[in-house]
C-alpha positions as a Markdown table, in Angstrom:
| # | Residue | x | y | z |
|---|---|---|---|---|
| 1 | Unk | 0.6 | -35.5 | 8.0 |
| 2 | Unk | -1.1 | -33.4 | 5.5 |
| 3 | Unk | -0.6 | -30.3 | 7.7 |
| 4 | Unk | 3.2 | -31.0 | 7.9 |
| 5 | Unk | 3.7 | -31.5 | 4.5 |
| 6 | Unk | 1.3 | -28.0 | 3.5 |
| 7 | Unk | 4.4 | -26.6 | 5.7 |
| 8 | Unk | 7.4 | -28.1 | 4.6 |
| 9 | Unk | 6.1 | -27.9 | 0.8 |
| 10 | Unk | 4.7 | -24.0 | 0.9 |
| 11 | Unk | 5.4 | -21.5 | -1.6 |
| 12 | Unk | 4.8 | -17.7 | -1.2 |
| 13 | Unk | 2.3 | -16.5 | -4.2 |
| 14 | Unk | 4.3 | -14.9 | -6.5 |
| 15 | Unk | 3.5 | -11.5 | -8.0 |
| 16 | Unk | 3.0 | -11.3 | -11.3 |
| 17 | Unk | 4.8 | -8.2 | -13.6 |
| 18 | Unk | 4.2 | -6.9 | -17.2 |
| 19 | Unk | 7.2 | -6.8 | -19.9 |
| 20 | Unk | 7.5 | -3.2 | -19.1 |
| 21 | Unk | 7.4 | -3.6 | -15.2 |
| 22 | Unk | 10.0 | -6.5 | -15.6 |
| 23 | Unk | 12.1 | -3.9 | -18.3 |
| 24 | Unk | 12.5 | -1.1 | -16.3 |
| 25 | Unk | 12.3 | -2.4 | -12.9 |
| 26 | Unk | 14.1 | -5.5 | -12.9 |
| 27 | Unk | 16.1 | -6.2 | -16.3 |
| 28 | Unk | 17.7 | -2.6 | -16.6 |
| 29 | Unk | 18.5 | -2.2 | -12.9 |
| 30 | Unk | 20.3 | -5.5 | -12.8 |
| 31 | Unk | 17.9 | -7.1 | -10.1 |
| 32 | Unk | 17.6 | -10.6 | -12.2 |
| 33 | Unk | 19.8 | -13.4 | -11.2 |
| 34 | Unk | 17.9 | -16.3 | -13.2 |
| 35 | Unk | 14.9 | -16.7 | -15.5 |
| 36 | Unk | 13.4 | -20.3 | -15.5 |
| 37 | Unk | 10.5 | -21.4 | -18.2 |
| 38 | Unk | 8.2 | -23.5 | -17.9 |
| 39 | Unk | 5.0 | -24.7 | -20.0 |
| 40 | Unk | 1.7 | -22.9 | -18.3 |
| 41 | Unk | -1.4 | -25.4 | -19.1 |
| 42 | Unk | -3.9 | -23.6 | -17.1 |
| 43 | Unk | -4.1 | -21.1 | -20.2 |
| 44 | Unk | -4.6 | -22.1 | -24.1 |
| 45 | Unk | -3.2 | -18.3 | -25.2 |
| 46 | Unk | -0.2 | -17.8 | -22.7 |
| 47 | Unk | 1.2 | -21.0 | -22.7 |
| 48 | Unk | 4.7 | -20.1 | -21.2 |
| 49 | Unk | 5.7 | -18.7 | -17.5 |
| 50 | Unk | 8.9 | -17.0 | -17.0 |
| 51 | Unk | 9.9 | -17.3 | -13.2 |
| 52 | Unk | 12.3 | -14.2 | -12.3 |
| 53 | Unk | 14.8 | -14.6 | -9.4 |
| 54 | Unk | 15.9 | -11.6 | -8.3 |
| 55 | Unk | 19.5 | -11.5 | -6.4 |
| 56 | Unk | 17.5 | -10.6 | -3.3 |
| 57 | Unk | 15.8 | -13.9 | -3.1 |
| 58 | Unk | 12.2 | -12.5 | -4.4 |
| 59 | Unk | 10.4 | -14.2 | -7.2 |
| 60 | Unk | 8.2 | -13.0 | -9.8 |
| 61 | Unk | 6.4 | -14.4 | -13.1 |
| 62 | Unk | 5.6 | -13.2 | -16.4 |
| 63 | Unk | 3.5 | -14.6 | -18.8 |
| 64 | Unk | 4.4 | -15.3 | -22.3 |
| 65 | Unk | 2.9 | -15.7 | -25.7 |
| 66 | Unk | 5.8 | -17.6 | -27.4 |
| 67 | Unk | 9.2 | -17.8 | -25.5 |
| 68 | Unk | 11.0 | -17.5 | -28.6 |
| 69 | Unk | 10.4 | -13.5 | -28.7 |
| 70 | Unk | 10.4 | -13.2 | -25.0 |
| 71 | Unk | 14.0 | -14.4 | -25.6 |
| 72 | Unk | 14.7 | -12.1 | -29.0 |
| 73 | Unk | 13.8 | -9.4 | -26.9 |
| 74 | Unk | 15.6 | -10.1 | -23.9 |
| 75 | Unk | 19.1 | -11.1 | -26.0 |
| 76 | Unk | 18.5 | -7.4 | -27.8 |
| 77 | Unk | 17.8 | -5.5 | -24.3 |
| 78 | Unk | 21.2 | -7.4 | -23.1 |
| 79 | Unk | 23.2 | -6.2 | -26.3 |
| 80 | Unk | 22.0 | -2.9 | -25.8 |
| 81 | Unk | 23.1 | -2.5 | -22.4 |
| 82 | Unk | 26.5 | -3.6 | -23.6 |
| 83 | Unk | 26.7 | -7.1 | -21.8 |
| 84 | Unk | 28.9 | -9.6 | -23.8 |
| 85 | Unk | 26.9 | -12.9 | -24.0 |
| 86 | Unk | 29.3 | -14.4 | -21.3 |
| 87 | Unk | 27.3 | -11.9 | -18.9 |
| 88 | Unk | 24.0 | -12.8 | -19.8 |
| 89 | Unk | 21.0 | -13.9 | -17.4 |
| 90 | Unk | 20.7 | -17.6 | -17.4 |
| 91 | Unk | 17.8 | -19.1 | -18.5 |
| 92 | Unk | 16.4 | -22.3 | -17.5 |
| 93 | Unk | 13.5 | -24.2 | -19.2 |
| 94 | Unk | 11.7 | -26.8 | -17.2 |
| 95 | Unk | 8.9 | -29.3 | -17.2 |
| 96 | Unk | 6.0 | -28.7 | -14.5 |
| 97 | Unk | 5.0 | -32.3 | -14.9 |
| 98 | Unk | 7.3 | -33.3 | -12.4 |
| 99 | Unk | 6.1 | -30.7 | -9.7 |
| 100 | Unk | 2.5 | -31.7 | -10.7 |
| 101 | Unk | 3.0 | -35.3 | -9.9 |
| 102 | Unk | 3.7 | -34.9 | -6.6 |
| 103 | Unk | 1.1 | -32.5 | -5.5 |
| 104 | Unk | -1.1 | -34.4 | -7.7 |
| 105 | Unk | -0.3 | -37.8 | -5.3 |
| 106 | Unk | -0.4 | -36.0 | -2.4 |
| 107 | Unk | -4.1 | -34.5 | -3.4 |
| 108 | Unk | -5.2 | -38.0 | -3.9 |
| 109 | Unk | -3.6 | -39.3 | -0.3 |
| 110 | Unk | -5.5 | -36.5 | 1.1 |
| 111 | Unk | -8.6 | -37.1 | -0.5 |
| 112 | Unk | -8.4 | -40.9 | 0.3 |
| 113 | Unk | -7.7 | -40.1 | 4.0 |
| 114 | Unk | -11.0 | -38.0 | 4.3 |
| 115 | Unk | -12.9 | -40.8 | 2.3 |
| 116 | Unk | -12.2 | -43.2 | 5.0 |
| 117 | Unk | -12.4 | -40.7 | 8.0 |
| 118 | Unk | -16.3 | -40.7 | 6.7 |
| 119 | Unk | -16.7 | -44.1 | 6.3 |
């Protein structure tokens, strides 16, 4: 059961890029199809992680300080490029809590199962 849900729930790692990585290779060359932010609580400095979807299907994250100048910066890129706001990449923000609920339960079921396989 636990194996079958490992498979049905796997995620590739993502790679992780730098602003200037995600600039020119990504931002410039039209590669990003959506942006989603979410807030990172494994860290107490970065506390934001932009997920990049590129049109090809790959994914990438950044980490952020504040999302507010991540934004700034990305609306002034995009107006420099000449894209009318109509054109811009979406951006998403979401709430990990409901992703770490379930893998949360899961970890527990898992952990109960080995508990009573040794007793």
């Amino acid at each position: 059961m636990a194996s079958g849900w490992y498979i049905f729930n796997y995620k590739k790692p993502m790679k992780e890029v730098v602003y200037m990585e995600f600039l020119n290779d990504y931002l410039t060359k039209g590669q990003i199809k959506e942006i989603n932010i979410t807030k990172d609580r494994r860290s107490e400095v970065f506390n934001f992680r932009a997920e990049i979807l590129t049109h090809d299907g790959d994914k990438c994250y950044m980490t952020l300080n504040s999302y507010e100048s991540f934004l700034a910066k990305l609306d002034l890129v995009q107006r420099e490029m000449g894209k009318q706001p109509h054109e811009f990449i979406p951006v998403k923000y979401t709430n990990q809590s409901e992703e770490s609920l379930s893998a949360n339960l899961m970890n527990v079921a898992i952990g109960a199962m080995f508990c009573a396989f040794f007793y």
